[in-house]
N, CA and C atoms of all chains as a GROMACS GRO file, in nm:
protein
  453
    1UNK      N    1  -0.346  -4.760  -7.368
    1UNK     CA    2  -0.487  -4.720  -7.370
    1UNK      C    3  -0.534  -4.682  -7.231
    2UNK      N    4  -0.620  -4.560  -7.212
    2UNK     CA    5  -0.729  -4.532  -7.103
    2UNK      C    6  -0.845  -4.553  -7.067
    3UNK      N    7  -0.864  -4.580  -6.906
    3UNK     CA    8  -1.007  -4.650  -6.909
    3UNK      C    9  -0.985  -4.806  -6.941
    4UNK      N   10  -0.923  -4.861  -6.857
    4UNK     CA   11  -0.884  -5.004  -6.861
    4UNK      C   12  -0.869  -5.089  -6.756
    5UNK      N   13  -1.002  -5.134  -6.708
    5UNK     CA   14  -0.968  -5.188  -6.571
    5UNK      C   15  -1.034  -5.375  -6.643
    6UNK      N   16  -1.014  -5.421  -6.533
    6UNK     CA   17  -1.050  -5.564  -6.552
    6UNK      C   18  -1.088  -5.598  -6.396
    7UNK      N   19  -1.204  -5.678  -6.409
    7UNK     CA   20  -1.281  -5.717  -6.243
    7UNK      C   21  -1.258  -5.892  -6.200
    8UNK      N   22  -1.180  -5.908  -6.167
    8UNK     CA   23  -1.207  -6.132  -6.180
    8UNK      C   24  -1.313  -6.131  -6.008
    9UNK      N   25  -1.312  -6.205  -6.048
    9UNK     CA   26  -1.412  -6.265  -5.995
    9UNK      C   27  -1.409  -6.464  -5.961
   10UNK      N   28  -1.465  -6.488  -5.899
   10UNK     CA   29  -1.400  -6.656  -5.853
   10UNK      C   30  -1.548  -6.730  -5.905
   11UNK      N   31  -1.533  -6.814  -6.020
   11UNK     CA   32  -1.629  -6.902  -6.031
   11UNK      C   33  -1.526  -7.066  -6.122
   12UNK      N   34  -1.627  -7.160  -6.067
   12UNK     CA   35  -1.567  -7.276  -6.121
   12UNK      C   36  -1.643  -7.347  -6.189
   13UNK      N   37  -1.586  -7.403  -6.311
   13UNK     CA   38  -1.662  -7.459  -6.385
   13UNK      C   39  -1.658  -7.606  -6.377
   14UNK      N   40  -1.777  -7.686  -6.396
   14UNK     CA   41  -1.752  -7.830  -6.323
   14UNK      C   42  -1.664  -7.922  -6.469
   15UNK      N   43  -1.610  -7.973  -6.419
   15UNK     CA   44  -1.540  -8.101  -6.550
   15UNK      C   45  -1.615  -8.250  -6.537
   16UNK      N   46  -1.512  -8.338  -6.611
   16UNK     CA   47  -1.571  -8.500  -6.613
   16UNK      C   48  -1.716  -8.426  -6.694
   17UNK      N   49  -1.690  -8.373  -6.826
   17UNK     CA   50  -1.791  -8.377  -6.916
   17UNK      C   51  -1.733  -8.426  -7.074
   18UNK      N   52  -1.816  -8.416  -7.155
   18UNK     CA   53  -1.778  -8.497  -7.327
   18UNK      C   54  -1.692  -8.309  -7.329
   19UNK      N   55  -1.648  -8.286  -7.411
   19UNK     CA   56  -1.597  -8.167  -7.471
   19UNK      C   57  -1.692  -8.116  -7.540
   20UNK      N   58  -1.785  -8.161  -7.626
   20UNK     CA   59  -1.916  -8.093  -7.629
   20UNK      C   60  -1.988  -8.021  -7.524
   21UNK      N   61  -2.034  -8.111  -7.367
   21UNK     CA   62  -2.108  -8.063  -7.255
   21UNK      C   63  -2.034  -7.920  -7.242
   22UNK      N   64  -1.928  -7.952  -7.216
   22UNK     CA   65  -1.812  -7.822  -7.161
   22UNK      C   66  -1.832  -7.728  -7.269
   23UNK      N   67  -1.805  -7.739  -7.385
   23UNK     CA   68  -1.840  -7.580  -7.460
   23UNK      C   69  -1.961  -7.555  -7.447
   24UNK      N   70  -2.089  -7.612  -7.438
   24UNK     CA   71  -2.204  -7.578  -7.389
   24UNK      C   72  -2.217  -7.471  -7.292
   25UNK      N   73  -2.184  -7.554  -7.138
   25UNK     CA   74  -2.190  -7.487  -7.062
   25UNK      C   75  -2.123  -7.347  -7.040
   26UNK      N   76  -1.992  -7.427  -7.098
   26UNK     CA   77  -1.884  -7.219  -7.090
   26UNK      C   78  -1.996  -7.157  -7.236
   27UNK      N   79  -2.045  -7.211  -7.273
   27UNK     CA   80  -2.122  -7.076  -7.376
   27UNK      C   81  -2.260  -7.010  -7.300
   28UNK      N   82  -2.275  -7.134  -7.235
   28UNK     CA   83  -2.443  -7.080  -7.152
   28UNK      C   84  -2.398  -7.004  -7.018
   29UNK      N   85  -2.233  -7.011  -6.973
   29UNK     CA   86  -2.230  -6.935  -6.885
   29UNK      C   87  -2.151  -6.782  -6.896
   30UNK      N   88  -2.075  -6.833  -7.010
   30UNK     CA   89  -2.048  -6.654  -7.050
   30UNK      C   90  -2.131  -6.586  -7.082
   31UNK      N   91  -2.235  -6.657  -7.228
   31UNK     CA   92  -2.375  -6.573  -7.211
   31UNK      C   93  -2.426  -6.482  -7.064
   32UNK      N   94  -2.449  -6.579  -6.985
   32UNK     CA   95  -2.512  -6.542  -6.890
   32UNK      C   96  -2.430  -6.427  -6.808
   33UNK      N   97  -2.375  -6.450  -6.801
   33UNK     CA   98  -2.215  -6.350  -6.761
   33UNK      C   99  -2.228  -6.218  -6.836
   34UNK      N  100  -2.224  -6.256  -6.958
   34UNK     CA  101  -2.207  -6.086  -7.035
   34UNK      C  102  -2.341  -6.033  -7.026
   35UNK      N  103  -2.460  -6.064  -7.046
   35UNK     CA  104  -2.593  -6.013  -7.059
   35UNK      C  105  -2.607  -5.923  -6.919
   36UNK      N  106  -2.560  -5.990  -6.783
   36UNK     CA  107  -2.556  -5.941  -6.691
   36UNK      C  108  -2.456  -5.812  -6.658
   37UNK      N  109  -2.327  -5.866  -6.660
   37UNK     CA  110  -2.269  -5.727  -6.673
   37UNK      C  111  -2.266  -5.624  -6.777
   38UNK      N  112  -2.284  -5.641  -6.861
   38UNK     CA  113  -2.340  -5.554  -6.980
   38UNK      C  114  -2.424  -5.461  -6.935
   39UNK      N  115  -2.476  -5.463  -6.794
   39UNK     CA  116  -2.632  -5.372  -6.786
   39UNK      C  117  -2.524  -5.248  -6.747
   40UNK      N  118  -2.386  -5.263  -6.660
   40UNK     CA  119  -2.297  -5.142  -6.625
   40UNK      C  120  -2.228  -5.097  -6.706
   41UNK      N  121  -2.196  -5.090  -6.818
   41UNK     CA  122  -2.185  -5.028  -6.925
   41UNK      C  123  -2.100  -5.120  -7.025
   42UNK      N  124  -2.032  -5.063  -7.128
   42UNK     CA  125  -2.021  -5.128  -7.198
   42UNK      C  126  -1.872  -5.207  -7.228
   43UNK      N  127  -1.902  -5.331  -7.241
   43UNK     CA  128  -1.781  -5.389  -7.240
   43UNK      C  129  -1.706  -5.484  -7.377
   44UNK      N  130  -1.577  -5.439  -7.308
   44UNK     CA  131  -1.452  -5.424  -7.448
   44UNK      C  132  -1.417  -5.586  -7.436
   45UNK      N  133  -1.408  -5.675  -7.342
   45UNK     CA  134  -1.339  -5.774  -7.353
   45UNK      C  135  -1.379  -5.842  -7.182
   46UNK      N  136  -1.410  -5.978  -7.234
   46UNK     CA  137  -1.430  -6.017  -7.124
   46UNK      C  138  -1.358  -6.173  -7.138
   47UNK      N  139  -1.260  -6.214  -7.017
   47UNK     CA  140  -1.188  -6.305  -7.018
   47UNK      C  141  -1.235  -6.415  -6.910
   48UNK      N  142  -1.199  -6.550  -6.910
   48UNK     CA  143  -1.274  -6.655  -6.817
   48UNK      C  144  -1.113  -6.733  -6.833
   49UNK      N  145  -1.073  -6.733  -6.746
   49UNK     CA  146  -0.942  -6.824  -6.675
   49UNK      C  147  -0.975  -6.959  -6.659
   50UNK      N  148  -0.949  -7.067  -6.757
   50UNK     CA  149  -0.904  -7.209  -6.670
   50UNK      C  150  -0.833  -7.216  -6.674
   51UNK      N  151  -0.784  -7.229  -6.539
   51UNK     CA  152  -0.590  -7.227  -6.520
   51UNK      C  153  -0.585  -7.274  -6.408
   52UNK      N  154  -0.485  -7.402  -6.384
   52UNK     CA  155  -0.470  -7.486  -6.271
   52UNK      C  156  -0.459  -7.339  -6.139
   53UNK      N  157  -0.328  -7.296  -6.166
   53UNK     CA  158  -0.306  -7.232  -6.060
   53UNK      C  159  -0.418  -7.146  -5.977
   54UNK      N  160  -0.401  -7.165  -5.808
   54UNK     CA  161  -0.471  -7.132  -5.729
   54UNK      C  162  -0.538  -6.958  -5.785
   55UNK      N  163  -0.434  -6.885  -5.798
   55UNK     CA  164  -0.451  -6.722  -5.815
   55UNK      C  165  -0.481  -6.737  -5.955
   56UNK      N  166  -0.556  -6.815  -6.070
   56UNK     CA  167  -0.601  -6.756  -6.166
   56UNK      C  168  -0.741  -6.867  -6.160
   57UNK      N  169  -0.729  -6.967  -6.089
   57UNK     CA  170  -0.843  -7.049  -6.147
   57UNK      C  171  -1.012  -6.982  -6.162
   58UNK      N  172  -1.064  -6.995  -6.256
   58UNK     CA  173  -1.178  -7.009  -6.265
   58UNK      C  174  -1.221  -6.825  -6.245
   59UNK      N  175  -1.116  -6.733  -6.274
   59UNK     CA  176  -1.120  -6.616  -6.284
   59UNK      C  177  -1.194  -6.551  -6.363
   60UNK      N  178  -1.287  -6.432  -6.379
   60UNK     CA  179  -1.331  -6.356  -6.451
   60UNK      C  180  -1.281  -6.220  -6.472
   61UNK      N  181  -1.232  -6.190  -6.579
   61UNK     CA  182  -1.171  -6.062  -6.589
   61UNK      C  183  -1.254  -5.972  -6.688
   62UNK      N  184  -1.314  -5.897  -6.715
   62UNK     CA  185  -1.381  -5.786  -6.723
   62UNK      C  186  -1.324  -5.667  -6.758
   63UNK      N  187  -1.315  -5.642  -6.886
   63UNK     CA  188  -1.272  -5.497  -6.951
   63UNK      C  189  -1.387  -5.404  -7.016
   64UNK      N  190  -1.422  -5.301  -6.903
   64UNK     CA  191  -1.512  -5.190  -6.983
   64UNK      C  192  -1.456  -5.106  -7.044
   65UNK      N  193  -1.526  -5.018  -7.093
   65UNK     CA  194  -1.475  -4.894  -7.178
   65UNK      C  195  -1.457  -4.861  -7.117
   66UNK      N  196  -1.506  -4.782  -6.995
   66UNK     CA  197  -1.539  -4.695  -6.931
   66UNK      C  198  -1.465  -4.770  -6.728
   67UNK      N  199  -1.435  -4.629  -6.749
   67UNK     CA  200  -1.326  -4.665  -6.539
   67UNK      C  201  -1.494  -4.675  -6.457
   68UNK      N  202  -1.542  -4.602  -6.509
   68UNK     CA  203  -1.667  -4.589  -6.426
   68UNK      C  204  -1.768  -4.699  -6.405
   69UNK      N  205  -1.768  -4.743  -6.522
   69UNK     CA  206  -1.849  -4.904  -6.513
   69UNK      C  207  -1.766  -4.957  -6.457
   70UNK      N  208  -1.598  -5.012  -6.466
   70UNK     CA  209  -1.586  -5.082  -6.366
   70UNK      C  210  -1.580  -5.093  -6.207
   71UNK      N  211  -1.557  -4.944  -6.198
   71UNK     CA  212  -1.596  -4.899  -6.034
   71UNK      C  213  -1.718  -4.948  -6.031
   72UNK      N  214  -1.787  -4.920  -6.037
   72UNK     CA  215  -2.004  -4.957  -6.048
   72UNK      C  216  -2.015  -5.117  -6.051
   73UNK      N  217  -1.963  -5.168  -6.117
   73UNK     CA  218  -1.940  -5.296  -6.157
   73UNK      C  219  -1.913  -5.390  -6.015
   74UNK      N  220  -1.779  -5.325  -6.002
   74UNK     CA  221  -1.687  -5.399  -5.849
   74UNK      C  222  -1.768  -5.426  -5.754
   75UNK      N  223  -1.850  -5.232  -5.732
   75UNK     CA  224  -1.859  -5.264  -5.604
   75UNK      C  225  -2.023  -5.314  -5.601
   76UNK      N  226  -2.092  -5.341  -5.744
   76UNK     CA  227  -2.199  -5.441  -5.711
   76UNK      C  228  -2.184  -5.613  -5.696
   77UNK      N  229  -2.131  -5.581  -5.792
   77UNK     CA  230  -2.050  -5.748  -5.778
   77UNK      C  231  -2.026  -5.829  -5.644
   78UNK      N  232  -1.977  -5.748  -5.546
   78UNK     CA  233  -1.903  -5.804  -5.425
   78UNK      C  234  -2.035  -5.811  -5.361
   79UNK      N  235  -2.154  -5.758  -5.322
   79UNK     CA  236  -2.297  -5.784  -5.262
   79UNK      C  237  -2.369  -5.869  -5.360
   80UNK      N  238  -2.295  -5.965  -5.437
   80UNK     CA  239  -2.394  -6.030  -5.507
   80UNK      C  240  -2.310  -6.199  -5.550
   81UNK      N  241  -2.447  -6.285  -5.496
   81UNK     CA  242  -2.414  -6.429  -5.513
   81UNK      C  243  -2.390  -6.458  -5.669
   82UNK      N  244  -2.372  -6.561  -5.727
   82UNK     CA  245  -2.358  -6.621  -5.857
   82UNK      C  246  -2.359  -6.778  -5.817
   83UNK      N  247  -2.433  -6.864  -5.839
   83UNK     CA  248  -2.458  -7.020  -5.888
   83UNK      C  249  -2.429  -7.026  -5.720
   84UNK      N  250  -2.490  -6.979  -5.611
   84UNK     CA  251  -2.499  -7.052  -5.510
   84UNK      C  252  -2.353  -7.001  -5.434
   85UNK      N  253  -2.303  -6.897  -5.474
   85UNK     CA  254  -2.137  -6.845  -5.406
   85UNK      C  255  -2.117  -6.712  -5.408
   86UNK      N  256  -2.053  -6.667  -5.295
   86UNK     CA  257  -2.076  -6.500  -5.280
   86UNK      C  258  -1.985  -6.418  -5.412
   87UNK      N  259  -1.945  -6.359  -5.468
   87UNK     CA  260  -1.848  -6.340  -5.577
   87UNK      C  261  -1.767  -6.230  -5.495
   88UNK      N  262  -1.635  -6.286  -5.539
   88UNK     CA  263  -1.548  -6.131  -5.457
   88UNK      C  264  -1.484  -6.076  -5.589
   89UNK      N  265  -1.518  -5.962  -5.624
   89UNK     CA  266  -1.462  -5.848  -5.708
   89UNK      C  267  -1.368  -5.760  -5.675
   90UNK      N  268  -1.282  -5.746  -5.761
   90UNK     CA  269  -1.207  -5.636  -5.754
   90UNK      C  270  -1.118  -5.585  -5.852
   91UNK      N  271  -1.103  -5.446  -5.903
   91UNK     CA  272  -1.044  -5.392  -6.008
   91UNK      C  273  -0.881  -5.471  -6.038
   92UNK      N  274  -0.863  -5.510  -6.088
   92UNK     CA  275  -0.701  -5.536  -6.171
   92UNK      C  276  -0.624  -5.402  -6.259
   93UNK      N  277  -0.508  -5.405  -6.271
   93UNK     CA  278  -0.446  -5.340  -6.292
   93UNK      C  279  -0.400  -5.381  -6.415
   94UNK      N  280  -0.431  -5.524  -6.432
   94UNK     CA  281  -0.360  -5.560  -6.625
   94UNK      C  282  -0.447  -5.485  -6.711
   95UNK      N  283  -0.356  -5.433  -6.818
   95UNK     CA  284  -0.377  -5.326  -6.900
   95UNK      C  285  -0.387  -5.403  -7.031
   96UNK      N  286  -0.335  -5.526  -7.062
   96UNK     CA  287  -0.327  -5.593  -7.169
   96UNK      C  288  -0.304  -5.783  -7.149
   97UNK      N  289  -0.416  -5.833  -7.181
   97UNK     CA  290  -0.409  -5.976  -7.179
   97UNK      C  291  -0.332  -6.046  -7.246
   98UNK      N  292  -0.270  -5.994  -7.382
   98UNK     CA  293  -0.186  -6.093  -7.434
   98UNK      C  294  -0.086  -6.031  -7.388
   99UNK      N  295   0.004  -5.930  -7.314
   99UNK     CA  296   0.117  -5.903  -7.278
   99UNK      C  297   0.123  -5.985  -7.166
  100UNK      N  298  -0.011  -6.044  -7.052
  100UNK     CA  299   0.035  -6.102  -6.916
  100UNK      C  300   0.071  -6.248  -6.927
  101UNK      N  301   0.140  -6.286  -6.859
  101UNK     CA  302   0.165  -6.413  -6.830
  101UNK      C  303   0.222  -6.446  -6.759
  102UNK      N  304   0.213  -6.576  -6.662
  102UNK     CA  305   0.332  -6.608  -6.502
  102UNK      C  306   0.471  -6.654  -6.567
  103UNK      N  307   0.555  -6.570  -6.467
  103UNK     CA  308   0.671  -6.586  -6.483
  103UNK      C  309   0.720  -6.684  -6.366
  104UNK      N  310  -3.131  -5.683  -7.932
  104UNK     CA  311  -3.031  -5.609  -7.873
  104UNK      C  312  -2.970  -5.666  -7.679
  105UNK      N  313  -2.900  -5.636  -7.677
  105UNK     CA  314  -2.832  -5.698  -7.503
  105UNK      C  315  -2.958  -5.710  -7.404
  106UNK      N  316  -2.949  -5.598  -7.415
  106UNK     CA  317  -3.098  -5.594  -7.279
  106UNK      C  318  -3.181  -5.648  -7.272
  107UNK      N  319  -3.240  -5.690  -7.368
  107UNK     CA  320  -3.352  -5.746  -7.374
  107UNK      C  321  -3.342  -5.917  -7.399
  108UNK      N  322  -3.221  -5.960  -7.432
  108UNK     CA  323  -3.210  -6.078  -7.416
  108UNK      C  324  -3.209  -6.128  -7.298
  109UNK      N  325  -3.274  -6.286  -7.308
  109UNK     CA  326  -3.295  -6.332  -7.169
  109UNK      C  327  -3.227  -6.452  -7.148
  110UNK      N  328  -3.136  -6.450  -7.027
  110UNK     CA  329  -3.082  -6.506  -6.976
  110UNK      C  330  -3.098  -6.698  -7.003
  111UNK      N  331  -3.027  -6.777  -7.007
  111UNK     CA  332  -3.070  -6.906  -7.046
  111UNK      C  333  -3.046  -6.975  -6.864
  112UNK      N  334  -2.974  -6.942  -6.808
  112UNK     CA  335  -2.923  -6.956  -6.685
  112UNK      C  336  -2.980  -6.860  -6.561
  113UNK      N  337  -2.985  -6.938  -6.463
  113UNK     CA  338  -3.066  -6.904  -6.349
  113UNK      C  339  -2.965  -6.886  -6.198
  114UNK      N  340  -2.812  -6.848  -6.254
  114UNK     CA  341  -2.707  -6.857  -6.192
  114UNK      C  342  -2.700  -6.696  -6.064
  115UNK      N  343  -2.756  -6.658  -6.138
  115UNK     CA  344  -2.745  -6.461  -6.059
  115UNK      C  345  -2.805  -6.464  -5.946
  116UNK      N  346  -2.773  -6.397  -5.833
  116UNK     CA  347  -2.855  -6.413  -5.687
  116UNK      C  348  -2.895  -6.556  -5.630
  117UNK      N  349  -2.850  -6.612  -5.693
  117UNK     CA  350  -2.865  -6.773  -5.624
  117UNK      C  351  -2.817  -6.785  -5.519
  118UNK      N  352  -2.822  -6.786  -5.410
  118UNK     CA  353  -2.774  -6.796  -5.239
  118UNK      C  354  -2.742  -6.948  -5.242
  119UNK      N  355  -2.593  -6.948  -5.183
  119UNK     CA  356  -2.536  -7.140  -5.130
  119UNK      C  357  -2.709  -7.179  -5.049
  120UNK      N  358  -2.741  -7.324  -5.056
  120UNK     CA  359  -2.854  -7.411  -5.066
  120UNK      C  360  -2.791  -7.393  -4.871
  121UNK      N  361  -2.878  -7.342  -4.791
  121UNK     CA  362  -2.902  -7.350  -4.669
  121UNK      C  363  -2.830  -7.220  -4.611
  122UNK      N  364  -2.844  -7.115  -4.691
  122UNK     CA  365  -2.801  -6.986  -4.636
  122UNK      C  366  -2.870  -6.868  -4.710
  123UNK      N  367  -2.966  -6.927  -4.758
  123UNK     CA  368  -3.121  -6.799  -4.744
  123UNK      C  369  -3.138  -6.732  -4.663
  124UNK      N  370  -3.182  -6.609  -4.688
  124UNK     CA  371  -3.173  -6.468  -4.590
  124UNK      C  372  -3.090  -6.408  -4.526
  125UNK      N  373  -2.961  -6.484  -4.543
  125UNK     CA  374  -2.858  -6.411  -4.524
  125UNK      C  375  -2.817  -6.340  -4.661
  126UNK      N  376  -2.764  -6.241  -4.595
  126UNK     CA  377  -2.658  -6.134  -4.706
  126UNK      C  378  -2.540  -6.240  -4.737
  127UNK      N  379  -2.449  -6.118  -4.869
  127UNK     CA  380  -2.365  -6.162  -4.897
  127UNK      C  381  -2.234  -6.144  -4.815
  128UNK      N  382  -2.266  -6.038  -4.731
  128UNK     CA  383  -2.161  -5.978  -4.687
  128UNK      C  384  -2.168  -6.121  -4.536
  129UNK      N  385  -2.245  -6.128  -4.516
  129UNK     CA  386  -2.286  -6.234  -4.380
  129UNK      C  387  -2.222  -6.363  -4.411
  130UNK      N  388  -2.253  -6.397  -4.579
  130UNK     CA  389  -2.187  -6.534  -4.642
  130UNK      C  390  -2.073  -6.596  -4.642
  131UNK      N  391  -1.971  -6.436  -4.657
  131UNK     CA  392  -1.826  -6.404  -4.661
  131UNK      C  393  -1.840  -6.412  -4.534
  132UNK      N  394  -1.870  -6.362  -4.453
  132UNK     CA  395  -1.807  -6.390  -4.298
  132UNK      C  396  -1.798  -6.498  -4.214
  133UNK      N  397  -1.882  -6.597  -4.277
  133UNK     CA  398  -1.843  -6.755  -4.220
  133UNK      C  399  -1.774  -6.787  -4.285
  134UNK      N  400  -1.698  -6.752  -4.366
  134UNK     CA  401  -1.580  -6.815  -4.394
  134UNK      C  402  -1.536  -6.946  -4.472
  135UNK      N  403  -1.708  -6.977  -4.463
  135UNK     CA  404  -1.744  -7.082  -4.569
  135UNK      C  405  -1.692  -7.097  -4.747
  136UNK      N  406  -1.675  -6.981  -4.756
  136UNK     CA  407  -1.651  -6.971  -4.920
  136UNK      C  408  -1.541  -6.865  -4.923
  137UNK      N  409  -1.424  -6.940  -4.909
  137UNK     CA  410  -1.301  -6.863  -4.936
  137UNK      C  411  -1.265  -6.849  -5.074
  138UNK      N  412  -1.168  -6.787  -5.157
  138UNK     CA  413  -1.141  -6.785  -5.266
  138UNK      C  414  -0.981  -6.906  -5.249
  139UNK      N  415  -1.036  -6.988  -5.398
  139UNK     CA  416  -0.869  -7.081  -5.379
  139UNK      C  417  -0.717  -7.020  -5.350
  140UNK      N  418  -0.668  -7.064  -5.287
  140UNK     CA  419  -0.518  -7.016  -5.258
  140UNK      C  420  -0.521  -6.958  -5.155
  141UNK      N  421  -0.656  -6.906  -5.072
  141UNK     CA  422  -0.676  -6.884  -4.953
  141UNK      C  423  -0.740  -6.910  -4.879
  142UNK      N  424  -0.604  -6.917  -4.709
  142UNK     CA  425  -0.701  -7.011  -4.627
  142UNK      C  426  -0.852  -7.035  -4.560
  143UNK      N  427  -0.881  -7.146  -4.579
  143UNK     CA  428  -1.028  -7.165  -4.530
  143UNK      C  429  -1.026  -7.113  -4.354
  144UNK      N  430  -1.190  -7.037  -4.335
  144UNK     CA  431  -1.161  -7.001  -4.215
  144UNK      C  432  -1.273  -7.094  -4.150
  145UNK      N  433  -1.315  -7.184  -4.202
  145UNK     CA  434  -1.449  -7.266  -4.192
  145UNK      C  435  -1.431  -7.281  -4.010
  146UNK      N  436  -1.505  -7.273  -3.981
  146UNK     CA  437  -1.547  -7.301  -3.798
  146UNK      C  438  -1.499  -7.155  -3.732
  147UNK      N  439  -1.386  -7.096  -3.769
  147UNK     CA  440  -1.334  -7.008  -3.693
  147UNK      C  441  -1.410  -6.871  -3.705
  148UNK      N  442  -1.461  -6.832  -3.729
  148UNK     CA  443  -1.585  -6.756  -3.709
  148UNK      C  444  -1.697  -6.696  -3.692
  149UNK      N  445  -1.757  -6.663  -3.592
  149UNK     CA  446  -1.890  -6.663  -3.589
  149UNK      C  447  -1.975  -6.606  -3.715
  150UNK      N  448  -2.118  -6.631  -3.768
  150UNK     CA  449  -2.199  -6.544  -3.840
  150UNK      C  450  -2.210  -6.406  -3.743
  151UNK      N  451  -2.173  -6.271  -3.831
  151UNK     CA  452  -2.250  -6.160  -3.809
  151UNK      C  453  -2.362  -6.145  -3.752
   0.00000   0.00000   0.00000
């Protein structure tokens, strides 16, 4: 497929909650997540990483339709805080989430 | 519809608690908020 970028982004989600609190919050914060990027166009799939490892933790990955929203996307993203932390963006090259995985 | 829904969270533009009026780009340059797996540059650089 064309027109397939993905943006992560570094946010962490706090633990030492019931498993209830925690789906709460990951629902009140993807909400908040998609409503926002949603304003750059429109998006196909949006992924949230908990994963011990350093290079995926607490990742946001971001699939628009469109190359152009995610260019637009990136480079607002990177001039803009989230929950008190600068966010660093940048386009990815995975083309398909269930094909990736660490080897 | 998307747009018009409102946010439940107050997470967007929130500046780290004692670094108001600075930019983001200024935020990143103390070095204060590295991304995990990379090294902290905490002290070793001046603010912009």
């Amino acid at each position: 497929m064309g027109n397939v970028y993905q943006n992560p982004m570094y946010i962490t989600v706090p633990v030492s909650y019931t498993n209830e609190q925690l789906q709460e919050h990951f629902d009140l914060f993807f909400e908040d997540l998609f409503i926002e990027l949603a304003k750059f166009g429109e998006i196909e799939e949006l992924n949230v990483c908990d994963n011990v490892g350093d290079h995926l933790v607490g990742n946001v990955y971001i699939r628009f339709r469109y190359e152009e929203d995610a260019q637009k996307a990136s480079e607002n993203l990177n001039d803009r805080f989230y929950a008190g932390k600068p966010l660093y963006c940048e386009l990815s090259p995975v083309m398909d989430f269930k094909e990736s995985c660490c080897r | 519809p998307i747009n018009l829904r409102k946010p439940k969270l107050k997470n967007w533009d929130l500046p780290p608690p004692g670094y108001d009026g600075m930019n983001v780009a200024q935020v990143k340059a103390t070095g204060h908020f590295p991304l995990p797996g990379q090294p902290s540059r905490t002290g070793a650089s001046a603010v912009v």
